[in-house]
Phi, psi and omega in degrees: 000128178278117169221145177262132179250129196234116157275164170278318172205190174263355225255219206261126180193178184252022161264324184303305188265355143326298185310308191290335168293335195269354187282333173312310160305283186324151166270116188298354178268005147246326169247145165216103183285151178185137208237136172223112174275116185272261218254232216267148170289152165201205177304344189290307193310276172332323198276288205311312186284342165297001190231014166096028222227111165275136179246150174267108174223139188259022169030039154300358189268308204264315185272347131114183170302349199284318201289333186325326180282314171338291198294316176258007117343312200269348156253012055043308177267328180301312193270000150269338165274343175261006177023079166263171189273336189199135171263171174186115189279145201224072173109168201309293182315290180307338155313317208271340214251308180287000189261330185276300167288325178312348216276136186089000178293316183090032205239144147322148202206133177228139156258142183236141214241090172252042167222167167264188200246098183222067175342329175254022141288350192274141153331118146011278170269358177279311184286345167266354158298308161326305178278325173278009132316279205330305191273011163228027187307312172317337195291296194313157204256016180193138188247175338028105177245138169314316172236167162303311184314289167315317201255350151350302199287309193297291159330310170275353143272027172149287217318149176291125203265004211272023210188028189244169155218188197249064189248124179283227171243160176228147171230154260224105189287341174254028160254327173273089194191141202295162175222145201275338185301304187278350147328267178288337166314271201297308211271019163281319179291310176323311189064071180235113174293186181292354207240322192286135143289154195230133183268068176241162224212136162221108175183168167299148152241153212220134186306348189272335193275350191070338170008320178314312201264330160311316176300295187303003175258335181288325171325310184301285186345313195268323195263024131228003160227106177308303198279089152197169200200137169251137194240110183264134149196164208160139176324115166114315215257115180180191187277318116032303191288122145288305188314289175282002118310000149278310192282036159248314143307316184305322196264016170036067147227037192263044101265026171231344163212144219249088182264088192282346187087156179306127126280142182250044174237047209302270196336347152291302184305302193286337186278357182274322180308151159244322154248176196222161161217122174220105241237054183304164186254330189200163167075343174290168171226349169191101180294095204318308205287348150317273190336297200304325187264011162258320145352281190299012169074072175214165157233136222227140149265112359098106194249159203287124178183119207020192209284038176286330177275328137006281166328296195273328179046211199275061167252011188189154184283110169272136162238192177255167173283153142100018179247084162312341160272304149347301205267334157319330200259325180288331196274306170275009163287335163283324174294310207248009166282345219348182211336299198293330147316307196302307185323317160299286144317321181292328192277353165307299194314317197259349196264292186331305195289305186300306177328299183232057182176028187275143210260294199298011188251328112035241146328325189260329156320295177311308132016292176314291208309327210263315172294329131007280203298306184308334184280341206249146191256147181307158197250183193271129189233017115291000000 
């Protein structure tokens, strides 16, 4: 089966590098994928074209509305020389974007939805995309949402409920898995003895990911347990933010949190860890970067926002968003489970991720979904 993937873009995100694990899983003697990127490439784009994928990207980012009839001429053509069996749109633009070159095509059409909802945090043109989804929900002939949460919320503004379903994220148990060697490498760079906990975070940063309100809980953290280090890293989070490296400085805390920068290496990063904290404020929807550092043994804090507790279920702590105290209390209660208590919840943690969240198991959903979708006579596509 041929599918066409239409992203809103590429660049380092947990829908992007979502996207490049399941194309990694599918078995190409059932999908042979081919990625048309509406804005900008970054590593996901690449790690896809190392596995032969060819991506397409129609640099709507750089070249602006202007390009648009231009962009979809070219992609248009991408799907017609590439005759696939099934499209499949990957976040709101790209939903809105596969609904558009398909049309008149005849080809079966899937949306896959990966955030929860929170509108006045959205852009302007991100919420009218959002609503003009809505009034073309009926087209897909299978809505695919990433959490339960997402797809409640998408349902009560509208979206056609009658074709949708629920596939979380999956995660890859022999890639992810801790290693003591990059273990002692990072916390040597840290100058985290055996005794310190290490904290860390992974994401972009973005208001939504909160970074602030993390800082501002590591203050509590620290003036009642010293030897602990918080490890930010992510596109944005790096010595570069003057804004949060001023508030690190004001909260006299630069020897206690550590602003690494993107890597490209989370499993280095997560195996240094003792805990994960990732304290979103709003929009996740089954969060990557949980899974993964629960892979890695870790037991995570969390805030109630989409299916993240779901995820961690009792392997890890829920707090509300935006309670900084909440979350302080929740961070040192892990610090003060020490090592052989941490040591536990993680191996929960990782048992839990084999158990319901293994990524060809996954995979082979998706797989389903796709075969479904082909079988289903077309849904209305004005």
């Amino acid at each position: 089966m041929r599918v066409v993937f239409v992203v809103s873009g590429l660049t380092t995100g947990g829908a992007e590098i979502m996207l490049y694990k399941l194309l990694k899983t599918l078995p190409r003697q059932l999908v042979e994928p081919l990625v048309i990127a509406l804005g900008q490439l970054g590593r996901p784009a690449e790690l896809i074209a190392q596995m032969q994928v060819r991506v397409i990207g129609l640099r709507l980012d750089v070249d602006g509305l202007s390009a648009l009839p231009s962009a979809l001429l070219r992609g248009r053509a991408a799907l017609r020389s590439f005759r696939p069996d099934i499209v499949c749109g990957w976040m709101p633009h790209g939903n809105v974007a596969a609904w558009l070159l398909s049309r008149g095509l005849g080809l079966p059409l899937v949306w896959n939805i990966r955030q929860t909802l929170y509108l006045e945090g959205e852009k302007p043109a991100t919420r009218g995309v959002i609503h003009l989804a809505r009034l073309l929900s009926r087209a897909p002939q299978r809505i695919v949402y990433v959490s339960r949460v997402a797809r409640e919320q998408h349902r009560a503004i509208g979206y056609c409920a009658e074709r949708d379903c629920v596939l979380p994220n999956g995660f890859d148990l022999d890639e992810h898995q801790r290693a003591p060697s990059q273990r002692a490498r990072l916390r040597a760079e840290l100058r985290a003895s055996a005794a310190t906990c290490v904290i860390g975070h992974l994401a972009r940063y973005h208001p939504m990911k909160d970074q602030t309100g993390l800082i501002g809980a590591a203050r509590r953290v620290v003036a009642e347990e010293k030897d602990v280090i918080f490890a930010l890293a992510g596109p944005g989070l790096d010595a570069g933010n003057a804004a949060l490296s001023r508030l690190i400085r004001e909260c006299r805390l630069e020897q206690h949190i550590k602003l690494l920068g993107e890597t490209r290496c989370p499993q280095a990063l997560l195996s240094a860890c003792d805990v994960f904290c990732l304290p979103s404020a709003w929009g996740e929807g089954f969060p990557n970067a949980v899974g993964e550092a629960m892979v890695c043994e870790l037991p995570c804090v969390v805030t109630r926002v989409g299916d993240a507790p779901d995820l961690v279920g009792s392997a890890g702590l829920v707090v509300e968003p935006g309670d900084r105290e909440a979350l302080a209390q929740a961070l040192l209660q892990l610090v003060r489970l020490g090592h052989g208590g941490r040591s536990q919840l993680g191996a929960q943690a990782r048992n839990r991720i084999a158990a319901d969240f293994s990524l060809p198991d996954v995979a082979a959903r998706y797989a389903a979904v796709f075969d479904e979708a082909a079988s289903t006579p077309e849904a209305a596509t004005d």
